[in-house]
C-alpha positions as CSV (number, residue, x, y, z in Angstrom):
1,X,0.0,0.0,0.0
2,X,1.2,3.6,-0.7
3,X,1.6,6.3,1.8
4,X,2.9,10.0,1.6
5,X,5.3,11.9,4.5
6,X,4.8,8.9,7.0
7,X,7.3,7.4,9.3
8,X,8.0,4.2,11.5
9,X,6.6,6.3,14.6
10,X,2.6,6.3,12.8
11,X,3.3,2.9,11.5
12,X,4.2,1.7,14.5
13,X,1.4,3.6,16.6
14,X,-1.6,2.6,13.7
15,X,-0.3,-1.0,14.0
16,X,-0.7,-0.4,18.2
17,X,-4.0,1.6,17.6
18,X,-5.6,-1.4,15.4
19,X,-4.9,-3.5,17.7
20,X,-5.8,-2.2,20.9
21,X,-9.1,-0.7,19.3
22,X,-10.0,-4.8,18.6
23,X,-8.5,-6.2,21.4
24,X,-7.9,-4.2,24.5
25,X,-11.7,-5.0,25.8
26,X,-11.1,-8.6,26.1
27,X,-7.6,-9.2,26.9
28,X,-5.1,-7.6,28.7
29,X,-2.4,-6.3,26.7
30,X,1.7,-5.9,27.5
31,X,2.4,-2.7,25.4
32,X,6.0,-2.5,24.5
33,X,7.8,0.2,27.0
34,X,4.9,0.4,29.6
35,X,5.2,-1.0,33.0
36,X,3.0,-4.6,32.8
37,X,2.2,-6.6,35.9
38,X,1.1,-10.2,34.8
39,X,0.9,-11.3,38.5
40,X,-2.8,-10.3,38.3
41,X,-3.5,-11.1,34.7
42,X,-4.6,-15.1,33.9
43,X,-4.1,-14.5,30.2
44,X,-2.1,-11.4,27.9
45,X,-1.2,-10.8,24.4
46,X,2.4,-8.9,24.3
47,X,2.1,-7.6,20.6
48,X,5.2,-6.4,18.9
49,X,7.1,-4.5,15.9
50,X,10.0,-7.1,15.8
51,X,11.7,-5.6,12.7
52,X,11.3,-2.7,9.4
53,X,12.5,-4.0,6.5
54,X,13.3,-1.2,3.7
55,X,13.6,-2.0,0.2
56,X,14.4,1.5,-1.6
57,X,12.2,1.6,-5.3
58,X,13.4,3.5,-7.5
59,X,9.9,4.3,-9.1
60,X,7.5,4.3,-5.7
61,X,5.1,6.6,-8.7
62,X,6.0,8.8,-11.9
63,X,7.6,11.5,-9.8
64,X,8.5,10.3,-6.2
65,X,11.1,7.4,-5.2
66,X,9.8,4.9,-2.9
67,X,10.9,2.1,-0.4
68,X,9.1,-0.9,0.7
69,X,8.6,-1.6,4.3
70,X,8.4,-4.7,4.9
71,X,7.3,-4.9,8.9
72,X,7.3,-8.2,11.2
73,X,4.7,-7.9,13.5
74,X,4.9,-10.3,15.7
75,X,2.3,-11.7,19.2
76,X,2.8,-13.2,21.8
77,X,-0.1,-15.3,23.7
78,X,0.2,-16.0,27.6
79,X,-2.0,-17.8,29.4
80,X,-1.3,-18.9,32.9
81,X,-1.7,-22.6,33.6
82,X,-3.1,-22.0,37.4
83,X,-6.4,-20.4,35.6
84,X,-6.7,-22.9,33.0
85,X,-10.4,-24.2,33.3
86,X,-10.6,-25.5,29.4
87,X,-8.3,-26.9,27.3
88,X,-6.3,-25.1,24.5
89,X,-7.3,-21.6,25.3
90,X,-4.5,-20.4,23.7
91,X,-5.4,-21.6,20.5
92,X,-8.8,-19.9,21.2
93,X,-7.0,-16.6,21.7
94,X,-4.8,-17.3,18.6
95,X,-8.0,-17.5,16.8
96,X,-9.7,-14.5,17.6
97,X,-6.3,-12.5,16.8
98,X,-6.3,-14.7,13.5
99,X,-10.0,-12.9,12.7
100,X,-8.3,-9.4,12.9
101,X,-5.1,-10.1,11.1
102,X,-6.3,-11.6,8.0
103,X,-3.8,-11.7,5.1
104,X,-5.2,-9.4,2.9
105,X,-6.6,-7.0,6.0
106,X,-5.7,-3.4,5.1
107,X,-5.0,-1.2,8.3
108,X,-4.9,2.5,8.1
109,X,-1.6,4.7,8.6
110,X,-2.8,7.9,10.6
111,X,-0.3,11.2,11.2
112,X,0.6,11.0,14.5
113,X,2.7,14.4,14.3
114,X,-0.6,15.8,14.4
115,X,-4.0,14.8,16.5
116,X,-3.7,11.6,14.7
117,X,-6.7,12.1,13.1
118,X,-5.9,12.5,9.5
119,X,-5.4,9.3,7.6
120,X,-1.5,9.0,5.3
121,X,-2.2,5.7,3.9
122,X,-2.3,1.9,4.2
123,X,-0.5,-1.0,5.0
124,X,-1.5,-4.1,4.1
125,X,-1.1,-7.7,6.3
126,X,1.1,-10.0,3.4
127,X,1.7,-13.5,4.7
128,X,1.4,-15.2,8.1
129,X,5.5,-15.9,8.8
130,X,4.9,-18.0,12.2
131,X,1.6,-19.5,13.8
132,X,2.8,-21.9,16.4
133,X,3.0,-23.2,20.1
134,X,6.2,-22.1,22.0
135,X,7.3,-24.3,24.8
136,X,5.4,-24.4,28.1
137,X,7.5,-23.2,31.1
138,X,6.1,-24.3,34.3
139,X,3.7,-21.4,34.8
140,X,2.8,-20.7,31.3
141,X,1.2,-22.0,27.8
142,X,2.6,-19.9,25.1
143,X,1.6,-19.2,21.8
144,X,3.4,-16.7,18.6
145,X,1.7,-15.1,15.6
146,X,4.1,-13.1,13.4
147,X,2.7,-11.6,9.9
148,X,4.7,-10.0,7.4
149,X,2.6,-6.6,7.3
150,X,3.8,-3.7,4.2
151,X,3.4,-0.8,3.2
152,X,5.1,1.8,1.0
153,X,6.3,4.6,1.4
154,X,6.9,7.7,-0.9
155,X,9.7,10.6,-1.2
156,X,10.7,13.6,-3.3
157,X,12.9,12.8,-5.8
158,X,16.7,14.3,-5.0
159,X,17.7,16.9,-7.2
């Protein structure tokens, strides 16, 4: 997906915004930076930007240069095994995440230099990279989604 005058700061907060506007009112979420006590918590998604990769076009359109971001999005699922009262739930999480990170989803890229309000472009969920079960530890079931999510992103030409 194309998108003017953005950076990795409102692809990174859209990414957080989409999914805490989905998410946030049924689980508890581990935000990347903020203080998280899971002592408390039965069950948390930790979602996060793992890497950006840039592939510099040449042609982004018929007057700008572009690069490709290519961004691995990855989530982590936790559910404590002291509050486990069904089987798999953290396969039941994974597939309620699953329903919001469709590949093909397009997610909207706001300006954050701003109010956030005003829309730059799109980025677009590729390819599901890893959808597995980690290894239990003796507290905790764990579970990791990562999608390949892109975007692209346009720049004057240099003169």
């Amino acid at each position: 997906m194309t998108l003017l005058s953005s950076s990795r700061s409102n692809i990174k907060r859209s990414i957080d915004g989409y999914f805490n506007q989905n998410l946030s009112d049924t689980f508890s979420i581990h935000w990347e930076g903020l203080p998280f006590n899971n002592t408390t918590k039965s069950e948390w998604l930790m979602p996060r930007i793992i890497e950006f990769i840039t592939n510099f076009k040449r042609q982004g359109s018929g007057t700008q240069y572009g690069d490709d971001i290519d961004i691995i999005f990855s989530i982590g699922i936790f559910v404590k095994k002291s509050n486990i009262t069904i089987g798999g739930r953290e396969y039941a999480i994974r597939d309620i995440i699953a329903g919001y990170f469709k590949v093909g989803k397009v997610i909207t890229i706001y300006d954050y230099s701003g109010d956030g309000s005003s829309s730059v472009g799109k980025m677009k969920v590729r390819d599901i990279i890893t959808d597995n079960i980690l290894p239990e530890s003796n507290d905790l079931y764990n579970y990791n989604l990562t999608y390949l999510i892109n975007a692209t992103v346009l720049t004057t030409n240099p003169t």
